[in-house]
C-alpha positions as CSV (number, residue, x, y, z in Angstrom):
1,X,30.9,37.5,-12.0
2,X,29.4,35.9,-15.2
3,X,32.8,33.6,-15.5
4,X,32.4,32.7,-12.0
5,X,29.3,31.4,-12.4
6,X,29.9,29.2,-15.6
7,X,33.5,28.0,-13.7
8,X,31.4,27.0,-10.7
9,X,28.5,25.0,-13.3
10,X,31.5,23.3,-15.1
11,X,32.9,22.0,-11.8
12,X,29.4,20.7,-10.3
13,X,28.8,19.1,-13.8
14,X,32.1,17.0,-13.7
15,X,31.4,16.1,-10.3
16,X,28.2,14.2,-10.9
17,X,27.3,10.2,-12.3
18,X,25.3,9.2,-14.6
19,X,21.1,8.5,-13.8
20,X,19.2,7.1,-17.1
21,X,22.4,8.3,-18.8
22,X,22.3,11.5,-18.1
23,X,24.7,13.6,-16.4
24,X,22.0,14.6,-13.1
25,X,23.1,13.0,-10.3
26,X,26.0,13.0,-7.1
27,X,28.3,10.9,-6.3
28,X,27.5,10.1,-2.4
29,X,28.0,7.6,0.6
30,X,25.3,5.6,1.3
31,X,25.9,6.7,5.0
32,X,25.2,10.4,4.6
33,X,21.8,9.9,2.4
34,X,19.9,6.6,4.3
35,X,17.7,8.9,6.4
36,X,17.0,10.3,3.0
37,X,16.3,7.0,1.6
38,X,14.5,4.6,3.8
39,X,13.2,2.4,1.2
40,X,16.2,1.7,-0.7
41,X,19.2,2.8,1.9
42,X,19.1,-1.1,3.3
43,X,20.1,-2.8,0.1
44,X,22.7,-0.4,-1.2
45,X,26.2,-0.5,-0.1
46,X,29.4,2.2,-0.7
47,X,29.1,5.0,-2.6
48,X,25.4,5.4,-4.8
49,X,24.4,8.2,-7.3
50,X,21.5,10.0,-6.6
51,X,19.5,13.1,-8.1
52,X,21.1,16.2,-7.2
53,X,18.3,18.7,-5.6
54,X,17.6,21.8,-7.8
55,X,16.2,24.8,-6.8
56,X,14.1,25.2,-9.3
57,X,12.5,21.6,-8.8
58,X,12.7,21.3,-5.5
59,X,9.8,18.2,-5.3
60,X,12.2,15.9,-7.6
61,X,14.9,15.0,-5.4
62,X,16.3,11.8,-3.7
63,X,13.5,11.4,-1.4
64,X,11.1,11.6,-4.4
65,X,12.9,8.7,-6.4
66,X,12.9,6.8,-3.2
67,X,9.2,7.0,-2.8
68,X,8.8,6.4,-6.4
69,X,10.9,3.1,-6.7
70,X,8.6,2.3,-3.2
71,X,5.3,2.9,-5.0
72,X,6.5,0.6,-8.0
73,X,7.8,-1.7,-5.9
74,X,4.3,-1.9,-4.1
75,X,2.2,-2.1,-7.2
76,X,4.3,-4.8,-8.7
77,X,3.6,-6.6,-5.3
78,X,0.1,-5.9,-5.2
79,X,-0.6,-7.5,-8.9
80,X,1.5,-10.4,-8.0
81,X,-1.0,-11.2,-4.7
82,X,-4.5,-10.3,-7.5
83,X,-3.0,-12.4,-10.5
84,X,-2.3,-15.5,-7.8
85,X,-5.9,-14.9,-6.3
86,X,-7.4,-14.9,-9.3
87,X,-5.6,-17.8,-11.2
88,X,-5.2,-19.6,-7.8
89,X,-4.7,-23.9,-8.1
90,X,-2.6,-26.1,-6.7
91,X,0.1,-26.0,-9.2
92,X,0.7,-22.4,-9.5
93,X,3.9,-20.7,-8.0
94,X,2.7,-19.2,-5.1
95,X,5.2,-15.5,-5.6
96,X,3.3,-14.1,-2.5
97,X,4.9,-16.5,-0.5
98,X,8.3,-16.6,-2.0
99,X,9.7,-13.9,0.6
100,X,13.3,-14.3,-1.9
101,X,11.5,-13.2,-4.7
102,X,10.4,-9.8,-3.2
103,X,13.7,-9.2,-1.5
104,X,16.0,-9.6,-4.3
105,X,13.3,-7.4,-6.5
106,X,13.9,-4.9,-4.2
107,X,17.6,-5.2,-4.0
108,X,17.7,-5.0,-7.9
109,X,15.7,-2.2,-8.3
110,X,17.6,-0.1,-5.3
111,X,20.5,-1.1,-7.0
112,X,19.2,-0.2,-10.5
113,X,18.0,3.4,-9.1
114,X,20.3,4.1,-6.9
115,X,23.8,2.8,-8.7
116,X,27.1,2.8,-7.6
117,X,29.2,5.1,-9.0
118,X,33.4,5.7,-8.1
119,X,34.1,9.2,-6.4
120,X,37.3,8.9,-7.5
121,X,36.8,8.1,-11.3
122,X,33.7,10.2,-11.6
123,X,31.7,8.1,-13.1
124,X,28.9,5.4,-12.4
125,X,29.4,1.8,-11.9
126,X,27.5,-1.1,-13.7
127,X,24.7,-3.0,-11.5
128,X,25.6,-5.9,-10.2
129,X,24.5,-8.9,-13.0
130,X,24.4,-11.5,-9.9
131,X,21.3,-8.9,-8.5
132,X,19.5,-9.6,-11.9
133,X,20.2,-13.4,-11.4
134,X,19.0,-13.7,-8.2
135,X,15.6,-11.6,-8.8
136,X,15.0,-13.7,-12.1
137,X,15.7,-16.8,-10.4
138,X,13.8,-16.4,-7.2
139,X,11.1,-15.3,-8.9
140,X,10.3,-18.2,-11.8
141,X,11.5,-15.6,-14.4
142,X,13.4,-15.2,-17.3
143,X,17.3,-15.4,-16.4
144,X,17.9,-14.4,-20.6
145,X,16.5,-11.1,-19.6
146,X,19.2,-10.0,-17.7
147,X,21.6,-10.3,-20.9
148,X,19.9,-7.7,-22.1
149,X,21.7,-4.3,-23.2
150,X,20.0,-0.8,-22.0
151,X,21.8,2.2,-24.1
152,X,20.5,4.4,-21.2
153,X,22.8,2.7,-18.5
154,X,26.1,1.4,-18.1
155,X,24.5,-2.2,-17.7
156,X,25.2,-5.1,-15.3
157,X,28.7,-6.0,-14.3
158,X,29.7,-9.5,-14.9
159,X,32.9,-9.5,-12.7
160,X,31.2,-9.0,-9.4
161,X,31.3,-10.7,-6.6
162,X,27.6,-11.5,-5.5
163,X,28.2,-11.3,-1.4
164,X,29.6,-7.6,-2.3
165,X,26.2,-6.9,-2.8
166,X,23.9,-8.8,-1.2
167,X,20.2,-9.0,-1.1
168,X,18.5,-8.0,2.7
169,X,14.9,-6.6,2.9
């Protein structure tokens, strides 16, 4: 029974991708999770790696990380609108206007949270570096930034196509 039970561990763990660099999520279609996801399920596309639900911590799931990339989202959002009311003049960049800007935040951090990943390879797909562009851009912001390397993730793929995964609120 004991064998059993390690054989059936060893084939959930190669059937996961990568979150933070860790081997904790599935492999899904965006299809069978968007009720799951309402936030983020708009902006992703394909197949996306989500945290697998554990008994034993039943209250950190996919729903949970959805809420929680909503809630940063929101305060990030809501500092933008108090910074711009509080340094408002006629030549700053008005950000809680720029209806771009929030959308292709959004998009990037979906995309960031919730990454593509390959069923077939097992493994988890770099973020689109065209999503980083765009967010930077439309929102007055340091394009360098994306260039950057994160040893947590597999980082931001330069041979995409920037329609494959476009920006919508």
């Amino acid at each position: 029974m004991f064998n059993i039970l390690i054989l059936l561990t060893i084939i959930n763990w190669g059937l996961t991708c990568q979150i933070a660099g860790h081997e904790s999520g599935v492999c899904v279609s965006i299809g069978s999770v968007a009720s799951q996801i309402p936030f983020c399920s708009k902006t992703l596309s394909g197949y996306v790696c989500v945290p697998q639900d554990y008994e034993l911590w039943p209250s950190f799931g996919i729903k949970y990380k959805d809420n929680l990339v909503q809630k940063i989202f929101m305060e990030k959002i809501e500092k933008v609108f108090l910074d711009e009311a509080a340094t408002m003049s006629s030549t700053s960049m008005k950000l809680s206007t720029n209806t771009k800007c929030f959308s292709d935040y959004k998009t990037f951090m979906c995309n960031w949270n919730f990454p593509n990943c390959s069923p077939q390879e097992d493994r988890t797909l770099a973020v689109c570096l065209q999503l980083c562009l765009n967010y930077h851009s439309n929102c007055g912001l340091n394009e360098q930034l994306c260039n950057v390397n994160f040893d947590d993730a597999p980082g931001l793929d330069t041979s995409c196509a920037s329609s494959s995964q476009s920006s919508s609120s």
